[in-house]
C-alpha positions as a LaTeX table, in Angstrom:
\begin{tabular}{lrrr}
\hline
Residue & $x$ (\AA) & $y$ (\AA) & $z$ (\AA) \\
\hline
Unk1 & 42.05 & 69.14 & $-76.90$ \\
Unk2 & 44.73 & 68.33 & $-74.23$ \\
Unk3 & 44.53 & 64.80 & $-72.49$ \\
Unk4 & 44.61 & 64.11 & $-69.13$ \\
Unk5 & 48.27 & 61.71 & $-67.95$ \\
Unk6 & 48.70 & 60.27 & $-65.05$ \\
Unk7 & 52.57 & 59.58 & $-65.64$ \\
Unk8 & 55.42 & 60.41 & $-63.59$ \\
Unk9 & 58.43 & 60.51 & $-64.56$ \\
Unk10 & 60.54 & 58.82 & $-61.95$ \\
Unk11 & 57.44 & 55.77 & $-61.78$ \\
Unk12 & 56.19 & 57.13 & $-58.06$ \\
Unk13 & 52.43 & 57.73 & $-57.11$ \\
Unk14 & 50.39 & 60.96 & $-58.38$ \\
Unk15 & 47.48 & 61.44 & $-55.16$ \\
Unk16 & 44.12 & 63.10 & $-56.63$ \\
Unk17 & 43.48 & 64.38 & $-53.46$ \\
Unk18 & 41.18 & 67.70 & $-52.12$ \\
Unk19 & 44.27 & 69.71 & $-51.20$ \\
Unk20 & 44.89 & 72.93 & $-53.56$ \\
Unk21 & 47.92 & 71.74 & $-54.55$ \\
Unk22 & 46.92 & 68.29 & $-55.98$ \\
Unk23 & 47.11 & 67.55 & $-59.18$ \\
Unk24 & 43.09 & 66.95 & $-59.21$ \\
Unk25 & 42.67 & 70.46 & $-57.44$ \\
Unk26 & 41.66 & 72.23 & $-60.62$ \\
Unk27 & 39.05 & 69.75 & $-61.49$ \\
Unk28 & 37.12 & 69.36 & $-58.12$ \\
Unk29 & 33.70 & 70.42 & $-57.80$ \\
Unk30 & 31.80 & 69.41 & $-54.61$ \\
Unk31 & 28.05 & 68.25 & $-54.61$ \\
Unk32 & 25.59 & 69.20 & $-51.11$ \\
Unk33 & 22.99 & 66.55 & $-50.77$ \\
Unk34 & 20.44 & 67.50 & $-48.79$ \\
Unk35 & 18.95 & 64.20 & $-48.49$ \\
Unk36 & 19.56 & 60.62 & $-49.52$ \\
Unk37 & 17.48 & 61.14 & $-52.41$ \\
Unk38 & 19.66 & 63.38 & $-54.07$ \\
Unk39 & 22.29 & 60.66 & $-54.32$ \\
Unk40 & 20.22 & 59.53 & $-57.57$ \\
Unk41 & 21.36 & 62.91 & $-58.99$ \\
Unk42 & 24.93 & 62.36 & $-58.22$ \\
Unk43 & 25.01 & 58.45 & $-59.00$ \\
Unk44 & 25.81 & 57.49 & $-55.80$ \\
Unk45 & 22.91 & 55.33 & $-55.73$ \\
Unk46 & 22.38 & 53.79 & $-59.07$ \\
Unk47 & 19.07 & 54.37 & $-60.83$ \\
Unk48 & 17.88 & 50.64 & $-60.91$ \\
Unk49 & 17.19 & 50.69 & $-57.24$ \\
Unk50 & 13.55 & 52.02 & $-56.18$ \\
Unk51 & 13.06 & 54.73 & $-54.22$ \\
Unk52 & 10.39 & 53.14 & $-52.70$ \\
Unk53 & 12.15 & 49.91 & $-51.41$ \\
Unk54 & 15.08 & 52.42 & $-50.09$ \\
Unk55 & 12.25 & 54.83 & $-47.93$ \\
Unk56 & 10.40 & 52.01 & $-46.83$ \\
Unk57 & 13.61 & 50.07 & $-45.49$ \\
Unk58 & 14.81 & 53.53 & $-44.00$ \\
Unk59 & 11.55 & 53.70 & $-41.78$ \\
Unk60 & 11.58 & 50.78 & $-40.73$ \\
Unk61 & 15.53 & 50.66 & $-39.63$ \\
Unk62 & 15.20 & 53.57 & $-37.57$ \\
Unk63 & 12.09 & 52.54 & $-36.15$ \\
Unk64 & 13.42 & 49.77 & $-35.14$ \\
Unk65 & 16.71 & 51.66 & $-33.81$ \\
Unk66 & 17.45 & 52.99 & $-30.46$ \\
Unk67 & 19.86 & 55.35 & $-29.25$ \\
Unk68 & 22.64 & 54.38 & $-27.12$ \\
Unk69 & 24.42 & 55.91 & $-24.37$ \\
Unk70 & 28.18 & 54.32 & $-24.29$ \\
Unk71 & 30.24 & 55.29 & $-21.08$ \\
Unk72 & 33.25 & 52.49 & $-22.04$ \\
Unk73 & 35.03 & 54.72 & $-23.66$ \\
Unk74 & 35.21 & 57.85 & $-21.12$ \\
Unk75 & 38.14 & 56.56 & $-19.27$ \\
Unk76 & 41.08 & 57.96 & $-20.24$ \\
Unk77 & 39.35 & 60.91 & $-22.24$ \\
Unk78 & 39.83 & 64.23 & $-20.45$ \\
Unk79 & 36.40 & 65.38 & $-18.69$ \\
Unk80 & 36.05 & 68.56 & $-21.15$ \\
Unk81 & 36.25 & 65.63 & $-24.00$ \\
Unk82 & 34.09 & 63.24 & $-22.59$ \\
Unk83 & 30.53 & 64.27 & $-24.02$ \\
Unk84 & 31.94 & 64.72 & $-27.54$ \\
Unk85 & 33.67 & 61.16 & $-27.33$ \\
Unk86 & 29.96 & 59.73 & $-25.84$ \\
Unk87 & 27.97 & 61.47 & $-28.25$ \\
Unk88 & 30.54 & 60.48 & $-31.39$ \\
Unk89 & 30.51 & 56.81 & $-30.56$ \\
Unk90 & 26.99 & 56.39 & $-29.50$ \\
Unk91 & 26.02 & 58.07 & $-33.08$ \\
Unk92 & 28.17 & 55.40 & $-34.64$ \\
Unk93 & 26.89 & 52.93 & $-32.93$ \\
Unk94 & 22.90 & 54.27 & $-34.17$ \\
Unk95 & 24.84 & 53.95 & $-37.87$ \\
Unk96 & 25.46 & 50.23 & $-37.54$ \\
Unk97 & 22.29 & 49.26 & $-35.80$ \\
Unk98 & 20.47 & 50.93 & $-38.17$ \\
Unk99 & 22.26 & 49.77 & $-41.13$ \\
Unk100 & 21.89 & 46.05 & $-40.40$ \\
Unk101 & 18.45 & 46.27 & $-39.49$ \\
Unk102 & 17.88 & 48.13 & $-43.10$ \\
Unk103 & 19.72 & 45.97 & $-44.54$ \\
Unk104 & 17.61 & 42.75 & $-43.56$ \\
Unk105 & 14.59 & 44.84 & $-44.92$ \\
Unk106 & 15.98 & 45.02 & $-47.83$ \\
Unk107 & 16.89 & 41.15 & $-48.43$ \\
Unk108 & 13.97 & 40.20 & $-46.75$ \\
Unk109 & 11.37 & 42.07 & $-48.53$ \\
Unk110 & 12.45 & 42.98 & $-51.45$ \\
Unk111 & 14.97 & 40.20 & $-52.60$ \\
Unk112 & 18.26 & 42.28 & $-52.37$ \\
Unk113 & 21.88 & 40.64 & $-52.23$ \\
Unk114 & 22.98 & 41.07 & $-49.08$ \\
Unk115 & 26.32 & 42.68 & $-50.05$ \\
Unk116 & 24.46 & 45.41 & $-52.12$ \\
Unk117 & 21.72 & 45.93 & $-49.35$ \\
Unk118 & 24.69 & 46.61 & $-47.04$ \\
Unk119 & 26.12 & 48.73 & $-48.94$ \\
Unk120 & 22.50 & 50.76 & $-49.87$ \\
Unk121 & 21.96 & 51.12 & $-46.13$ \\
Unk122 & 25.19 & 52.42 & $-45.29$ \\
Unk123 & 25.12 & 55.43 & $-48.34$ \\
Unk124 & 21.44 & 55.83 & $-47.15$ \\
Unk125 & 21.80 & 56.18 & $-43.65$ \\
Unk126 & 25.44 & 58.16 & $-44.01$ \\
Unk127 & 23.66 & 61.05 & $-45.70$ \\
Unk128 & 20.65 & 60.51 & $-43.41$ \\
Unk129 & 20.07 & 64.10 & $-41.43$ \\
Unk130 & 17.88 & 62.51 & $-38.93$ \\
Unk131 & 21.39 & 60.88 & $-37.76$ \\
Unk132 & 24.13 & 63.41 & $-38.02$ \\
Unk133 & 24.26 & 67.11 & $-37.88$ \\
Unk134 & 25.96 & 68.35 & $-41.12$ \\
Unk135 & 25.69 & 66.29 & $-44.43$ \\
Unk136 & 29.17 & 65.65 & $-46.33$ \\
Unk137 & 29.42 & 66.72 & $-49.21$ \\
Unk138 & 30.54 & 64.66 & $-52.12$ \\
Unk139 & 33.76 & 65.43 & $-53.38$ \\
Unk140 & 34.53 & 64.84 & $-57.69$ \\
Unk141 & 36.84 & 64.95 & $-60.14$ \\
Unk142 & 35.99 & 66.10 & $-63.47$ \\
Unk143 & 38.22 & 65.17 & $-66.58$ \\
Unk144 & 34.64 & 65.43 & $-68.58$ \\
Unk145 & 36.04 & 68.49 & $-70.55$ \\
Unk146 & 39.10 & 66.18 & $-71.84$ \\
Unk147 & 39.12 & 63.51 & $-74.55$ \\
Unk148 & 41.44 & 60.85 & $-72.55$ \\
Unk149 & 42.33 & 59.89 & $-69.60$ \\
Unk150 & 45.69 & 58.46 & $-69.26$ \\
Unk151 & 47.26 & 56.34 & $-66.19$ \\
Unk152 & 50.48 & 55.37 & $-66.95$ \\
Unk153 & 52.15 & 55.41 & $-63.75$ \\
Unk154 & 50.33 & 54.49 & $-60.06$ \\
Unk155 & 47.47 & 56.70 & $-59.09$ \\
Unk156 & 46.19 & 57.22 & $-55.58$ \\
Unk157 & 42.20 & 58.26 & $-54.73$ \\
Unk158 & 42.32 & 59.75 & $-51.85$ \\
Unk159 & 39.76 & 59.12 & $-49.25$ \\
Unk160 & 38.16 & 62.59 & $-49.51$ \\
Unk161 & 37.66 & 62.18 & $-53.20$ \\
Unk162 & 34.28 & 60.23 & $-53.80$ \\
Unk163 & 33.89 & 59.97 & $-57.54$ \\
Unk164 & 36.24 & 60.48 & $-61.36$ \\
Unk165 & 34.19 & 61.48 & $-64.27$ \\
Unk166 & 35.80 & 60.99 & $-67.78$ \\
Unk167 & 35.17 & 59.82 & $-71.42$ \\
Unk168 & 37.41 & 57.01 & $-72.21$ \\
Unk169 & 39.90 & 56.13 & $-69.26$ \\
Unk170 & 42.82 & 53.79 & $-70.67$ \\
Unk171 & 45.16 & 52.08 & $-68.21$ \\
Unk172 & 48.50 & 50.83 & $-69.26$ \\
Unk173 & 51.02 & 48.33 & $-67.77$ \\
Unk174 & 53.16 & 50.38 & $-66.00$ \\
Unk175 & 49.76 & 52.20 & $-63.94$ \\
Unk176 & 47.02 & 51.49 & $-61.62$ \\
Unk177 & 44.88 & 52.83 & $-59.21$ \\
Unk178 & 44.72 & 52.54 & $-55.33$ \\
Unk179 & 42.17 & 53.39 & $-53.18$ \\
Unk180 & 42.58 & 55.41 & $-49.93$ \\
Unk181 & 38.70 & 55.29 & $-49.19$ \\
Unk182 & 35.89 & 52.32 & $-48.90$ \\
Unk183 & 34.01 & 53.95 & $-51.64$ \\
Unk184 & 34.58 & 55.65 & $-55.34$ \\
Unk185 & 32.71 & 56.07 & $-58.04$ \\
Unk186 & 33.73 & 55.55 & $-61.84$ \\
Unk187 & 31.67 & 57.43 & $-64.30$ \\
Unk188 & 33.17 & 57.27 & $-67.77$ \\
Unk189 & 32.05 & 56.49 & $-71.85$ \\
Unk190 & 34.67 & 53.87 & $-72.23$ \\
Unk191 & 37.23 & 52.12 & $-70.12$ \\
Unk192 & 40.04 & 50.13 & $-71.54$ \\
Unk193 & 43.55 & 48.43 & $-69.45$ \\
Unk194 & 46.30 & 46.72 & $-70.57$ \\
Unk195 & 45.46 & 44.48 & $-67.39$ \\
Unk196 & 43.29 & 43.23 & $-64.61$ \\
Unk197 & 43.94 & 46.22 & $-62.31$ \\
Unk198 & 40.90 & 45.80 & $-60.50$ \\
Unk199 & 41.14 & 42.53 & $-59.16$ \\
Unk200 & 40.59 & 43.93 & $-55.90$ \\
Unk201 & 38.54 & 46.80 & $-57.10$ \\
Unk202 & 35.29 & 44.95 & $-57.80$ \\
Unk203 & 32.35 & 46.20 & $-59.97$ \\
Unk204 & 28.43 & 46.26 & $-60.61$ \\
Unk205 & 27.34 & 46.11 & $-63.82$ \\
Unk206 & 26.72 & 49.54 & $-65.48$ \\
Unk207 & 24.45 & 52.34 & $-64.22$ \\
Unk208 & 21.96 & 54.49 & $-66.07$ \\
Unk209 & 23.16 & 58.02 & $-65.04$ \\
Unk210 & 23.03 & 61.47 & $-66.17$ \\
Unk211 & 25.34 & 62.66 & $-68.49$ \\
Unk212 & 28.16 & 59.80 & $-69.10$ \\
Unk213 & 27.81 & 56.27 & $-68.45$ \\
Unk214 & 29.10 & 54.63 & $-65.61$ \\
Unk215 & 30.90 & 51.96 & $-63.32$ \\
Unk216 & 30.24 & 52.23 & $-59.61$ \\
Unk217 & 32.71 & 50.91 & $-57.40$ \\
Unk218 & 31.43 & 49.72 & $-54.52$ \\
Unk219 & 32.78 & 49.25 & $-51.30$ \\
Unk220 & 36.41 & 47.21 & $-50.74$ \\
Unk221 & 34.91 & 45.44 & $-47.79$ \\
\hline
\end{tabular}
């Protein structure tokens, strides 16, 4: 079976990116949450963290979470623009309110670091439907169906690529991967490089998730 390169031949960047004429475009498949619980399914949230702690911090975060009305940032806007641009930024502003005040349930209660908690709230609450509209949907490549996965030359995520599944991903001197996004997940049998790539791309400890095992990046901030 055919293995997967990442190698140009003039050294420049390869972007796995949603756009049909990527590289990645023939391996994308898109997942549809439908609630934050169905990130277990996907691996977004790995499957050592209860269920329990992650509802029970929810409730209380919104609870605890008002809406806001934020008229700073209508001057300037045109008046046909100005709800959207209210609505837009006082949602965000719910997000991060919401997300620290999880977060603190989390630590508090149930002994989390506060780096991962952060992190938790924030995939939580961004698939939360009681807080936006329209759930994203989660955006992967699969290299499953291949034996290797080869990055020889730079590689660029894309920010509207979530998550690479493969069996045994080997980076060499000449590659490495940048990330466009705050978040990507690794899911793979075996990972091998020729260097410490990821010095800046920091990692938990393995996952137990379906199908292949994994590494799950978390966030660059």
């Amino acid at each position: 079976m055919a293995q997967v390169e990442i190698n140009d031949p003039n050294g420049f960047e390869t972007v796995y990116s949603p756009d049909f004429n990527s590289p990645a475009a023939p391996y994308i498949q898109e997942y549809h949450p439908q609630s934050f619980e169905d990130l277990y399914e996907i691996g977004v949230i790995p499957k050592h963290v209860r269920l329990k702690h992650l509802r029970t911090a929810r409730d209380t975060a919104l609870a605890a979470s008002h809406p806001y009305i934020d008229l700073s940032i209508v001057e300037g806007h045109p008046e046909t623009d100005q709800p959207r641009q209210i609505e837009a930024r006082s949602r965000s502003l719910v997000v991060d309110s919401a997300a620290n005040a999880m977060t603190r349930t989390l630590v508090a209660r149930y002994g989390y670091d506060p780096a991962e908690a952060m992190l938790l709230s924030r995939k939580v609450l961004g698939f939360e439907s009681k807080l936006f509209e329209k759930l994203p949907a989660f955006v992967t490549v699969n290299l499953y169906a291949f034996p290797d996965f080869l990055i020889k030359t730079p590689l660029v995520i894309d920010r509207g690529i979530h998550a690479l599944i493969a069996r045994n991903v080997v980076i060499y001197k000449g590659g490495k991967v940048r990330l466009e996004g705050s978040y990507f997940l690794l899911k793979c049998d075996s990972f091998k490089g020729e260097q410490l790539w990821f010095d800046k791309f920091p990692l938990s400890a393995p996952s137990s998730l379906p199908g292949p095992s994994g590494l799950l990046g978390r966030s660059k901030t």
